[in-house]
N, CA and C of each residue as an Amber inpcrd file, in Angstrom:
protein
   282
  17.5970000  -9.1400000 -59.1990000  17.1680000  -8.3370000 -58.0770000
  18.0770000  -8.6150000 -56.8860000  18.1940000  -7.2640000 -55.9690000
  19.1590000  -7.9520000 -54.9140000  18.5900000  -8.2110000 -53.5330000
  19.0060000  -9.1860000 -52.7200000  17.6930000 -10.0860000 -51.7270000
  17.5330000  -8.7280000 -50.9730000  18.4120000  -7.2880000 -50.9830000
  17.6410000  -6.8160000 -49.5270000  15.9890000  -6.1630000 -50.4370000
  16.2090000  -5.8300000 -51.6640000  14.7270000  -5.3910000 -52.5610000
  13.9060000  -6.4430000 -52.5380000  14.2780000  -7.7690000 -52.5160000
  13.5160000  -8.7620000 -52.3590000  12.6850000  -9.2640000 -51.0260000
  13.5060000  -8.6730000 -50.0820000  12.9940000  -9.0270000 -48.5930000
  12.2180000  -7.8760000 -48.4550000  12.6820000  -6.5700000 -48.4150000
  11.2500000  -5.3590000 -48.8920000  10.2130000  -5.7310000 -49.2110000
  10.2660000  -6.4240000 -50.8230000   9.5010000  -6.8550000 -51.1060000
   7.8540000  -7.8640000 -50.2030000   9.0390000  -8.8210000 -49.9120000
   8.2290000  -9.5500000 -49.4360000   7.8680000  -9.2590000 -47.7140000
   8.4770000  -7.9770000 -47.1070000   8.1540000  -7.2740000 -46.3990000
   6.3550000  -6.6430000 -45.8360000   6.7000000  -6.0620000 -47.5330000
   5.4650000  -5.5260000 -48.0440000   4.3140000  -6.0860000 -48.1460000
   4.8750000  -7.1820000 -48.7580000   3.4310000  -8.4100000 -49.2320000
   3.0120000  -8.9210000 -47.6360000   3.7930000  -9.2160000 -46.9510000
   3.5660000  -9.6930000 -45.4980000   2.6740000  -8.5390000 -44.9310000
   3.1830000  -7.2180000 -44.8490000   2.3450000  -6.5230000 -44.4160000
   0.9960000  -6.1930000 -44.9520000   0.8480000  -6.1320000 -45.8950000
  -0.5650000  -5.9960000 -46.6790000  -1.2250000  -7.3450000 -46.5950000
  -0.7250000  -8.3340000 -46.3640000  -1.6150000  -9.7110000 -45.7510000
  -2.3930000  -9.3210000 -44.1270000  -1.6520000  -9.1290000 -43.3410000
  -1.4480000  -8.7860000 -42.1620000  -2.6550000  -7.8960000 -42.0550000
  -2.5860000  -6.6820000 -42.5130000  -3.5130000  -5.7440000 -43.2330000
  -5.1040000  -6.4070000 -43.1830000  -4.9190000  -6.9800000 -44.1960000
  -6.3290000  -7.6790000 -44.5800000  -6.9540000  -8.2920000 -43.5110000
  -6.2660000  -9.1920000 -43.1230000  -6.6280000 -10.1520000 -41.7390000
  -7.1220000  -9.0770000 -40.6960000  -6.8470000  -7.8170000 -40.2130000
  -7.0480000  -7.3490000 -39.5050000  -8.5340000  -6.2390000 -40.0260000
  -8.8290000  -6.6770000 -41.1870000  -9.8980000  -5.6810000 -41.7400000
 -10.7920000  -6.4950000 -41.8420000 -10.5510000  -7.9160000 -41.4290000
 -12.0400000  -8.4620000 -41.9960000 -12.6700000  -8.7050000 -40.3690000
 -11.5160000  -8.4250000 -39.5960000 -12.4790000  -8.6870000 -37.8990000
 -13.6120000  -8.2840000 -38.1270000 -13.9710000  -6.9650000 -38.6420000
 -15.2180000  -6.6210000 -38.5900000 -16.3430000  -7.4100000 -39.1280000
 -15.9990000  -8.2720000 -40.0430000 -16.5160000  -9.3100000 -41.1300000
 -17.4490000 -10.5350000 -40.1350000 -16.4360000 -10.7780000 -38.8930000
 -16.9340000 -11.7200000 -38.1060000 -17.2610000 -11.5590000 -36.9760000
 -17.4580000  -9.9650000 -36.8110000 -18.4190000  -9.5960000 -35.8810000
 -19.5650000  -9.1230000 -36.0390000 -19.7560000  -9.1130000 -38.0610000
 -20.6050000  -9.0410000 -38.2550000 -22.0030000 -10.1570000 -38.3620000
 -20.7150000 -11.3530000 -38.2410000 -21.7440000 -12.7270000 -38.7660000
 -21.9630000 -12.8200000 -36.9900000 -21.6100000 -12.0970000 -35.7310000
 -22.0910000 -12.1930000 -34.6130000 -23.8520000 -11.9060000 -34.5690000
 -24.1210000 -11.1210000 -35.4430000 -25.5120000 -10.0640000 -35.3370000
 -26.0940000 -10.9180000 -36.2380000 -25.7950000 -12.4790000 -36.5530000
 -26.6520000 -13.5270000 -37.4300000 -27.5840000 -14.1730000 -36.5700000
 -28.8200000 -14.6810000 -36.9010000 -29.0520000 -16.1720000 -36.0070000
 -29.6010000 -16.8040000 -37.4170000 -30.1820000 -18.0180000 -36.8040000
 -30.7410000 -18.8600000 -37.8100000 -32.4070000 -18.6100000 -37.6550000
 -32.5640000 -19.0330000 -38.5480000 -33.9400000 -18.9480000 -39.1930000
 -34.7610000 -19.8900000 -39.7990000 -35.1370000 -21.0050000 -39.3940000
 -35.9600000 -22.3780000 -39.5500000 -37.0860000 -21.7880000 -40.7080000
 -37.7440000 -22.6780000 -41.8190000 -38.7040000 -22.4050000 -42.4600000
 -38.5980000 -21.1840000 -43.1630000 -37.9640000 -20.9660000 -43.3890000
 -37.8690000 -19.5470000 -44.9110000 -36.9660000 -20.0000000 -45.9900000
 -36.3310000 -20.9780000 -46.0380000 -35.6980000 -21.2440000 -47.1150000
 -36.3850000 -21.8550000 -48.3570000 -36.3570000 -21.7390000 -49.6150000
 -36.6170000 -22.2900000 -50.4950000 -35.8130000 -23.2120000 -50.5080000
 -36.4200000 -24.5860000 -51.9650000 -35.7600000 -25.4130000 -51.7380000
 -34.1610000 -25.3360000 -52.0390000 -33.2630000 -26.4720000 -51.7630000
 -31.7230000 -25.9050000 -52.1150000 -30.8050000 -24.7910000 -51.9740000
 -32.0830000 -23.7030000 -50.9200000 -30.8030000 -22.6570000 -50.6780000
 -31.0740000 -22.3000000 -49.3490000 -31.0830000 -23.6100000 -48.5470000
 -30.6610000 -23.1140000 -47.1520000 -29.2990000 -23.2120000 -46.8800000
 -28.7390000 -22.3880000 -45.7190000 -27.5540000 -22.2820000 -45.5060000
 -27.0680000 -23.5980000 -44.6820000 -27.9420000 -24.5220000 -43.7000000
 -27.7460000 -25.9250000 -43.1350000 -28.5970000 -26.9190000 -42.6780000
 -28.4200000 -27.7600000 -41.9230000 -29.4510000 -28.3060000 -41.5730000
 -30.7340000 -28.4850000 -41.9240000 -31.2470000 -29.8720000 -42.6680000
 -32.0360000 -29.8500000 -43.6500000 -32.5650000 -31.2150000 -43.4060000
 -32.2320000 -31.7410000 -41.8850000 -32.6040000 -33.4870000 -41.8360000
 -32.1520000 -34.6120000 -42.3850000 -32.7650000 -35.5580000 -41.7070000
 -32.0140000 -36.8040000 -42.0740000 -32.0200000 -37.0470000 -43.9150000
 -30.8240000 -37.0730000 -44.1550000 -30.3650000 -37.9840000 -45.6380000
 -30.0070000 -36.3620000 -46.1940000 -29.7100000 -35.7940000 -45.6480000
 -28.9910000 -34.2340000 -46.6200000 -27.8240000 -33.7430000 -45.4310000
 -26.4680000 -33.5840000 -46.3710000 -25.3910000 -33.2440000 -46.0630000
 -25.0950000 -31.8470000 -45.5060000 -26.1470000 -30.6160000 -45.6580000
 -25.4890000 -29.3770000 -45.2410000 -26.3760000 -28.3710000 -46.0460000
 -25.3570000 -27.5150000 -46.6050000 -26.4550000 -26.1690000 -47.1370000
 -26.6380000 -26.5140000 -48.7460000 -27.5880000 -25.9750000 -49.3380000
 -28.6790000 -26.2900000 -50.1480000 -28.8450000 -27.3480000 -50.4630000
 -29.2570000 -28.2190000 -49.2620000 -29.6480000 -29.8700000 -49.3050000
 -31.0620000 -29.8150000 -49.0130000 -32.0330000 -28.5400000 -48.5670000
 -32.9470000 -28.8320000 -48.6350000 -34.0670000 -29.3560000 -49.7000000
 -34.7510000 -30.2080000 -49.5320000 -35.8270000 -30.6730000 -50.6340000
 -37.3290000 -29.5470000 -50.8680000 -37.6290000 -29.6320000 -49.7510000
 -38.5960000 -28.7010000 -50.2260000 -38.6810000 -27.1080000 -50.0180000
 -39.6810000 -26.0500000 -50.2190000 -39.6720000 -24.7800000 -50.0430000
 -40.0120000 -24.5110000 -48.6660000 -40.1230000 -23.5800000 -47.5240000
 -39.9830000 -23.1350000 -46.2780000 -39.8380000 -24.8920000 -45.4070000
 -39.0170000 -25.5420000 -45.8160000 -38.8320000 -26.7890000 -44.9700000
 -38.4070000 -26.5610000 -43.3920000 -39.3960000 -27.3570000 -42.5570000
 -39.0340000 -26.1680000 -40.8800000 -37.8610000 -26.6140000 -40.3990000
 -37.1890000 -27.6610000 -40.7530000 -35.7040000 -27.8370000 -40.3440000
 -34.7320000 -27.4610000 -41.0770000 -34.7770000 -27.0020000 -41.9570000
 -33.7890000 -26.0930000 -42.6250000 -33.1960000 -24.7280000 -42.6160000
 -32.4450000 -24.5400000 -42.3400000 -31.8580000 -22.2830000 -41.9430000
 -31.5810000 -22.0330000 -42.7970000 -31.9320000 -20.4940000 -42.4970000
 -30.7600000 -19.8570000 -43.1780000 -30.3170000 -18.6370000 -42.1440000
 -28.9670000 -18.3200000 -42.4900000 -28.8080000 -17.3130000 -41.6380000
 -29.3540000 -15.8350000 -41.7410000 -29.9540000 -15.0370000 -41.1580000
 -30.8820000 -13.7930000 -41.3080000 -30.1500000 -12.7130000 -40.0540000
 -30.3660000 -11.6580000 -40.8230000 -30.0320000 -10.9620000 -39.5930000
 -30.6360000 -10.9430000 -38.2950000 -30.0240000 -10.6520000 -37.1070000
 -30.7130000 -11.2890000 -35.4230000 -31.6020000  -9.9350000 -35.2750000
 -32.6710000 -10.5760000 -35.0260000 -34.4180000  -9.9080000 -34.4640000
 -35.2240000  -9.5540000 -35.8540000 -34.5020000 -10.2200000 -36.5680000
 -35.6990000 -10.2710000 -38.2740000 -36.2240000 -11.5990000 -38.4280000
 -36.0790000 -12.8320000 -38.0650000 -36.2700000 -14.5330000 -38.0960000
 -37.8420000 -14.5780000 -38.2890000 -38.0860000 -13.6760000 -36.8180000
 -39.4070000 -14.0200000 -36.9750000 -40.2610000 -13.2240000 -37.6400000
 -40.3290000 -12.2560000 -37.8110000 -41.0890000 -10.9090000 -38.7840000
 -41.0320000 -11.5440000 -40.1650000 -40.0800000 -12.8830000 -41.1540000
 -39.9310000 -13.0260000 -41.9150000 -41.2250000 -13.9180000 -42.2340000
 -42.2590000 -13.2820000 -43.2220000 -43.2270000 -14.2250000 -43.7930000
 -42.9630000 -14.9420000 -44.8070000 -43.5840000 -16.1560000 -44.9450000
 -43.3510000 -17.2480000 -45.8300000 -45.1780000 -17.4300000 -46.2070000
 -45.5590000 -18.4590000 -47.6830000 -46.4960000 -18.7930000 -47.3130000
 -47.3570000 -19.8780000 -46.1180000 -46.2670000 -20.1980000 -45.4240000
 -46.8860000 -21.2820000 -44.7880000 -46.4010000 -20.7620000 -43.2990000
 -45.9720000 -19.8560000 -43.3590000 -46.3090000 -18.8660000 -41.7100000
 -44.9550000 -18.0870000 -41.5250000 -44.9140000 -17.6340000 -40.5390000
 -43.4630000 -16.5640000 -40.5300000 -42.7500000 -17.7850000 -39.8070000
 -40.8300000 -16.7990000 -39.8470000 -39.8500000 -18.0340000 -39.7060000
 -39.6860000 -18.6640000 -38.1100000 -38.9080000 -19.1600000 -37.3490000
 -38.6400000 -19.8300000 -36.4950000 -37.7040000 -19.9460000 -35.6270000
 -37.0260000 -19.1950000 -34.8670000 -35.5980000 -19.4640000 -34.2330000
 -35.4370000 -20.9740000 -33.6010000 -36.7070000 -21.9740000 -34.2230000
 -36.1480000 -23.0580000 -33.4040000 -36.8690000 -23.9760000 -35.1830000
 -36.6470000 -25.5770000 -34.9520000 -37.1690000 -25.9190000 -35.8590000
 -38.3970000 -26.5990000 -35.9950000 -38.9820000 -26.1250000 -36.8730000
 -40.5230000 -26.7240000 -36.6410000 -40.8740000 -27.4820000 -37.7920000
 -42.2230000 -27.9240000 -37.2790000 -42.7410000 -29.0450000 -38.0790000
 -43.4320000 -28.4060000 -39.0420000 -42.9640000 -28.6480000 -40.3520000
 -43.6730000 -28.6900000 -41.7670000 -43.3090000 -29.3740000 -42.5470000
């Protein structure tokens, strides 16, 4: 191949990177319209925070645990029922 087809090449690939990066803005303005959501997680699939002696997301132990999130879309947190009460924008005791 001769380098100027090769620099095209990799012209191309640069631009279609470039591309992408600029298509996912929307991606992280979508995780803007997130909040967290205390007490709706089952066990092991909260997204963080889960208290002392657990590392991060699905470290929770038990089911709607009130220190545990997950992320939910923003102004649904609380409308979300669980059996042990709807969710929490802050963390509560259960």
């Amino acid at each position: 191949m001769k380098i100027a087809t090769i620099a095209r090449i990799t012209g191309i690939a640069v631009s279609a990177a470039l591309a992408a990066g600029v298509t996912s803005a929307p991606a992280s303005a979508q995780k803007a319209e997130m909040e967290k959501c205390y007490g709706i997680a089952k066990a092991g699939q909260n997204d963080c925070s889960a208290g002392p002696g657990t590392s991060c997301a699905g470290t929770s132990t038990r089911d709607y645990q009130g220190n545990a999130w997950k992320l939910v879309k923003k102004g649904s947190c609380e409308k979300i029922k669980t059996p042990k009460g709807n969710g929490s924008l802050k963390p509560i005791n259960r």
